[in-house]
ZAMI-393250 format. One line per 5 residues: number of its first residue (from 0); their letters; for each residue x, y negated, z of C-alpha. Coordinates in nm, 3 decimals. Example, Ala and Ser with C-alpha at 12.3 -4.5 7.8 and 13.67 -1.06 7.14 Angstrom:
% residues 2
0 = as = 1.230/0.450/0.780 | 1.367/0.106/0.714
% end
This chain:
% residues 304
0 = xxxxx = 3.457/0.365/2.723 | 3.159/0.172/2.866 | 3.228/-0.132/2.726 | 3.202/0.056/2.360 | 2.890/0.263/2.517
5 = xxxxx = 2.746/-0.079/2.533 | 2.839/-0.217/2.163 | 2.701/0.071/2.037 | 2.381/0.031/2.255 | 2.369/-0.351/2.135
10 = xxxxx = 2.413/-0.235/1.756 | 2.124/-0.022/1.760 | 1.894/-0.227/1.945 | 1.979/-0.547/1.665 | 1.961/-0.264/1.426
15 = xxxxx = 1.578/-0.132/1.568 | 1.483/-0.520/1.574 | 1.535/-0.585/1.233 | 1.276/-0.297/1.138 | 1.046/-0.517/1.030
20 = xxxxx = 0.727/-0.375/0.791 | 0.339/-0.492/0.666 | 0.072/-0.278/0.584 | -0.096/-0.306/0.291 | -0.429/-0.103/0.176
25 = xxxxx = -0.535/-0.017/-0.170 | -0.844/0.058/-0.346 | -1.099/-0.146/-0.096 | -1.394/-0.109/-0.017 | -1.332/0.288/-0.026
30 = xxxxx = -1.211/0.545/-0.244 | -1.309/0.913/-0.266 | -1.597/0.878/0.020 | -1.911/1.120/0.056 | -2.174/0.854/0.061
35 = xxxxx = -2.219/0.515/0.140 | -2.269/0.582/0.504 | -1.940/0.823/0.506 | -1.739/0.483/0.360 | -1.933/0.286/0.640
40 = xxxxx = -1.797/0.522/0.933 | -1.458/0.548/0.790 | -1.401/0.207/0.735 | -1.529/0.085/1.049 | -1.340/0.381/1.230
45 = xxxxx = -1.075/0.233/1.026 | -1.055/-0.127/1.123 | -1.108/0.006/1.490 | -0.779/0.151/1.457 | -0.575/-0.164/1.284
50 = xxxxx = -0.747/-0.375/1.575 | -0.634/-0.152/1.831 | -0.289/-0.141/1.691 | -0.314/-0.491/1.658 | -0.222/-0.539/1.308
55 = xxxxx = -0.300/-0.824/0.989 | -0.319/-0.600/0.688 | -0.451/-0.670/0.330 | -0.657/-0.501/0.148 | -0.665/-0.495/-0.219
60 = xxxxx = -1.006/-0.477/-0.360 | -1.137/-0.311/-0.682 | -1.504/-0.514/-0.728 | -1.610/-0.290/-0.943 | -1.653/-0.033/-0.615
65 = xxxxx = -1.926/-0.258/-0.468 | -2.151/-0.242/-0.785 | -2.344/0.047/-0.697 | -2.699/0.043/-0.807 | -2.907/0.003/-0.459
70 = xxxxx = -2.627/-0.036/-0.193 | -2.415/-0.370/-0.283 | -2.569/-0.552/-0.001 | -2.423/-0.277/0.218 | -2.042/-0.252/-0.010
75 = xxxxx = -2.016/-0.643/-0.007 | -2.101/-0.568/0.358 | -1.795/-0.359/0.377 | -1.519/-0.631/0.285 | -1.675/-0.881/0.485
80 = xxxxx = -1.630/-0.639/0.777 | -1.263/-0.678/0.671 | -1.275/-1.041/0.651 | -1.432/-1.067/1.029 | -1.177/-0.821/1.178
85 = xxxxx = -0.894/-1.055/1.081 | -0.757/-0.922/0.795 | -0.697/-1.058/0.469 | -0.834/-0.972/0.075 | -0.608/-0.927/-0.239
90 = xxxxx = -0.701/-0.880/-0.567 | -0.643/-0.551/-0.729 | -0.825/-0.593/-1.070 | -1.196/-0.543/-1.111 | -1.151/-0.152/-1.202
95 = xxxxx = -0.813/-0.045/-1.146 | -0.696/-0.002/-1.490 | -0.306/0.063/-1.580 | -0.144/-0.221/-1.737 | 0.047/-0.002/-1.983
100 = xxxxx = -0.266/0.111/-2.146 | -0.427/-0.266/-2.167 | -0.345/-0.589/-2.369 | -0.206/-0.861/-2.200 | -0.544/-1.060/-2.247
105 = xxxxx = -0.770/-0.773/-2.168 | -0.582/-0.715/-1.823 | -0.634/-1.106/-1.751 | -0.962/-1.087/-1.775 | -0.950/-0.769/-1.579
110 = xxxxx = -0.794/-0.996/-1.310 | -1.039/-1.290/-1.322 | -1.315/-1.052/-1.300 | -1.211/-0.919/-1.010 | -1.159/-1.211/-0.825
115 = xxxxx = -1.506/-1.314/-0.809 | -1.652/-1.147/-0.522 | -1.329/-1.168/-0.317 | -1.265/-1.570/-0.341 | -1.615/-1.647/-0.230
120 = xxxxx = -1.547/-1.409/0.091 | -1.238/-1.528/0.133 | -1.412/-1.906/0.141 | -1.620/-1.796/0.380 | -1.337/-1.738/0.660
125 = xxxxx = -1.134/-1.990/0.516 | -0.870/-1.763/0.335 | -0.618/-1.966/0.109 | -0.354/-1.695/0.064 | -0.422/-1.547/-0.282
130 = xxxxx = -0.228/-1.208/-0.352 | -0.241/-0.973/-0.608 | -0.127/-0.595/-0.674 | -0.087/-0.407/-1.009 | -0.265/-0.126/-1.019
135 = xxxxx = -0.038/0.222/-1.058 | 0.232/-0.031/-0.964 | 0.243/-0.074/-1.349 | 0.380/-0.411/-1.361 | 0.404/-0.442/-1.779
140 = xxxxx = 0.487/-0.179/-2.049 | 0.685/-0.471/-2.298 | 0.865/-0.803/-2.237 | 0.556/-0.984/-2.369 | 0.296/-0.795/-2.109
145 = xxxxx = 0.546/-0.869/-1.841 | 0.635/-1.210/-1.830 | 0.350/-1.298/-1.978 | 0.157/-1.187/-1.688 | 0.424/-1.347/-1.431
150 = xxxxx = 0.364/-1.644/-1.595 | -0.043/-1.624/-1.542 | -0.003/-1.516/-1.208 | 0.200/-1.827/-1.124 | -0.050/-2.029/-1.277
155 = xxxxx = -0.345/-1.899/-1.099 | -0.132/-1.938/-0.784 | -0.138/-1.627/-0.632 | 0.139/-1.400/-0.520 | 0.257/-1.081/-0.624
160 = xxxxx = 0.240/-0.804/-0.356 | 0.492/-0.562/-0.415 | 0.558/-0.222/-0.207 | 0.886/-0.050/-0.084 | 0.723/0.255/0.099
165 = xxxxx = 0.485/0.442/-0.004 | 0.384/0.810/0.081 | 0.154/1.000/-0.198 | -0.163/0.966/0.012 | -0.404/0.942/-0.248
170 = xxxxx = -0.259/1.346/-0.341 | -0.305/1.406/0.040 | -0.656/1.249/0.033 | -0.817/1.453/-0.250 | -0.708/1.793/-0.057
175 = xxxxx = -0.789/1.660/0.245 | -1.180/1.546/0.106 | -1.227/1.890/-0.042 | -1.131/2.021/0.266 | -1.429/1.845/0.433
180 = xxxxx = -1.652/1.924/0.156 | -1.583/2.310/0.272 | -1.584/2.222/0.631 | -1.241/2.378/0.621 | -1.121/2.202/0.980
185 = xxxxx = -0.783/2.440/0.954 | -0.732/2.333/0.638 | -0.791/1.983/0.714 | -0.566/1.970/1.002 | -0.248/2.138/0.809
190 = xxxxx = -0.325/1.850/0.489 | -0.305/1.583/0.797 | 0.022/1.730/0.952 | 0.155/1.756/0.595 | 0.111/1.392/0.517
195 = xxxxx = 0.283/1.237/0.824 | 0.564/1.495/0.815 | 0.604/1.411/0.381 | 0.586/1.006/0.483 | 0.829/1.058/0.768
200 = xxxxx = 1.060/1.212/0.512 | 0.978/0.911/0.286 | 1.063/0.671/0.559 | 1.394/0.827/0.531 | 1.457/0.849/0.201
205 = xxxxx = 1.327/0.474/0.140 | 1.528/0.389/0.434 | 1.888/0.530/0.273 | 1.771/0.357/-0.073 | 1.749/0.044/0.098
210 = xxxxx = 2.091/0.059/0.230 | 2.190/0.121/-0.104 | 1.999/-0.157/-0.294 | 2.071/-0.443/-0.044 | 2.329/-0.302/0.207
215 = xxxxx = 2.116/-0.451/0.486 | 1.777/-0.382/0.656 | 1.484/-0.531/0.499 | 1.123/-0.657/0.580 | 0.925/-0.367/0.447
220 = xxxxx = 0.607/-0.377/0.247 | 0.441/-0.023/0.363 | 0.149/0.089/0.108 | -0.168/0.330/0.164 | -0.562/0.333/0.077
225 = xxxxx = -0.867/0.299/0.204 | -0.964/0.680/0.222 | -1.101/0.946/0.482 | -0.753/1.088/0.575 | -0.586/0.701/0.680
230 = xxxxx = -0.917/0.621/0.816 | -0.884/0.973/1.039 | -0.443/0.988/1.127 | -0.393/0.573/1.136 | -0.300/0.591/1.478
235 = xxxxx = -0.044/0.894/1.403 | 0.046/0.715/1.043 | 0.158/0.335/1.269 | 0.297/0.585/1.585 | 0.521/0.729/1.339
240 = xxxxx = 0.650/0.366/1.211 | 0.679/0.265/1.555 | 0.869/0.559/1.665 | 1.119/0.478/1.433 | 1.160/0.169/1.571
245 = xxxxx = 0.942/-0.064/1.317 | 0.745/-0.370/1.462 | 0.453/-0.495/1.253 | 0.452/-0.813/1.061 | 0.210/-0.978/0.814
250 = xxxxx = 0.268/-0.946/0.438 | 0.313/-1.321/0.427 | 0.598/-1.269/0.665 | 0.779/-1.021/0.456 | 0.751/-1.199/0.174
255 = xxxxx = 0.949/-1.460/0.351 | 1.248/-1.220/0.286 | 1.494/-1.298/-0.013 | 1.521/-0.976/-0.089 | 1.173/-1.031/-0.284
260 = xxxxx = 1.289/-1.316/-0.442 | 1.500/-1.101/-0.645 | 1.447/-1.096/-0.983 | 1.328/-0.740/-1.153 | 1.343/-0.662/-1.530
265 = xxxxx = 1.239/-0.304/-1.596 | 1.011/-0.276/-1.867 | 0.801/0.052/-1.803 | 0.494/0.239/-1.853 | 0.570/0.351/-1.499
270 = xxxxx = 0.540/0.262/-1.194 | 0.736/0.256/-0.852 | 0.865/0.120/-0.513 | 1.065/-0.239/-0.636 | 1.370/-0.072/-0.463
275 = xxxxx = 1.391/0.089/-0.779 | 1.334/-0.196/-0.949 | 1.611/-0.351/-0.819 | 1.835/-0.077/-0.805 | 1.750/-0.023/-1.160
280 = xxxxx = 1.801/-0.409/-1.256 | 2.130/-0.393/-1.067 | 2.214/-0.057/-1.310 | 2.305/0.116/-0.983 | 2.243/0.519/-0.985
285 = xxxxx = 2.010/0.692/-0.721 | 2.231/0.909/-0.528 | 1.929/1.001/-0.339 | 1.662/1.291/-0.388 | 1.284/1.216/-0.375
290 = xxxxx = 1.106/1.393/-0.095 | 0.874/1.680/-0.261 | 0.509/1.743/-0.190 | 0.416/2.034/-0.005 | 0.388/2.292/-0.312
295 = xxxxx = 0.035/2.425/-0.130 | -0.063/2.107/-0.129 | 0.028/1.997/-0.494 | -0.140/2.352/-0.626 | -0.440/2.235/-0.440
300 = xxxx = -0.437/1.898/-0.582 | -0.388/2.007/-0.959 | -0.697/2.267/-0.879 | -0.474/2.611/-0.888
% end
């Protein structure tokens, strides 16, 4: 009986150690902030946090967020903050527009555009790694967006970013910033306790799919934004990964996992995780039911 007590120990420590994930953060330099100085705070409050924790995120930037007439001094300020904290800069299009609703050239240029700014930080601290997220996740609503687009990534050299996790925090956010515009601190704290327990339920959900898709742990690609409510809860948000037994790797290093050399060949106007992607590829069923926002919270959200 001990001797099995101790397999079974050994299995789930092997089983905790492969619980690998990055972090990845959207919509840079800020998204939904009060004022300049309110996207100042947070994001410093912010990168306080991801030192502390001792992370290397990147964080996808929209340039189109720094051109603000007056403060872009202050906004290019912000993503060199970024830069001299360690982390790293993606491109995420100059002003987040969905893929299904553009041409293939028109989203190109969307993607030169808003790589400016970026590669001439990025020089600056000697960056080489050049990645790049769809906005939406909308990776290409026909064959001829799709590959097309693969094909001009490759040639520009940069890398595609995808995610696995994900938790709704943008929905979270806009509750949670409209509880701060009311000074509504009860209402602020139930949005915060919402959003861990809903990505906590994600964690699991994500967690069975993956079991499904590849029948094996995976390195994780974790995504969330550059808003108010991450900037408050990080330290609850990487806890939470931690607690379930997750160490922290760069997205460089999870890209070093096969699994994302997989090919995917959904053609949607939607977007989603790539372990649907794959799953979907593979023509494999989800068994599995989607956690639900809070219904408070999603009245709140659509105004009701």
């Amino acid at each position: 009986m001990r001797s099995l007590f101790i397999v079974l120990l050994f299995i789930g420590f092997i089983s905790n150690a492969q619980k690998q994930i990055a972090i990845t953060i959207d919509d840079l330099p800020f998204v939904q902030e009060l004022s300049l100085r309110h996207a100042q705070e947070s994001t410093t409050k912010l990168l306080s946090k991801i030192k502390q924790k001792k992370l290397t995120t990147v964080g996808f930037v929209n340039e189109n967020s720094v051109y603000k007439l007056g403060q872009i001094d202050e906004r290019v300020a912000l993503l060199d903050a970024w830069l001299a904290n360690g982390q790293q800069l993606g491109n995420h299009t100059f002003s987040h527009p969905s893929f299904s609703k553009l041409s293939l050239e028109d989203f190109k240029a969307e993607t030169l555009k808003g790589e400016i700014l970026t590669e001439k930080l990025k020089q600056k601290y000697g960056q080489t790694e050049k990645y790049f997220r769809f906005p939406l996740l909308h990776t290409g609503s026909d064959s001829l967006k799709k590959y097309g687009f693969q094909a001009f990534l490759a040639e520009k050299g940069y890398q595609n970013a995808p995610v696995t996790i994900d938790a709704d925090d943008w929905v979270f956010n806009k509750v949670y910033m409209d509880a701060v515009k009311a000074n509504n601190k009860t209402l602020m704290k139930e949005v915060a306790e919402k959003y861990l327990k809903h990505t906590e339920a994600y964690f699991d959900y994500y967690e069975k799919l993956t079991q499904e898709v590849a029948g094996r742990p995976i390195k994780h690609i974790f995504l969330c934004h550059a808003n108010a409510l991450n900037a408050d809860y990080f330290n609850e948000l990487i806890d939470l990964m931690r607690k379930r037994g997750y160490t922290f790797i760069s997205l460089n290093e999870a890209l070093q996992d096969e699994i994302y050399s997989r090919s995917e060949r959904v053609i949607t106007a939607n977007g989603f995780s790539w372990l649907h992607r794959w799953r979907m590829t593979d023509k494999k069923k989800n068994t599995l039911k989607d956690p639900e926002i809070p219904a408070n919270i999603q009245a709140l959200y659509d105004g009701k």
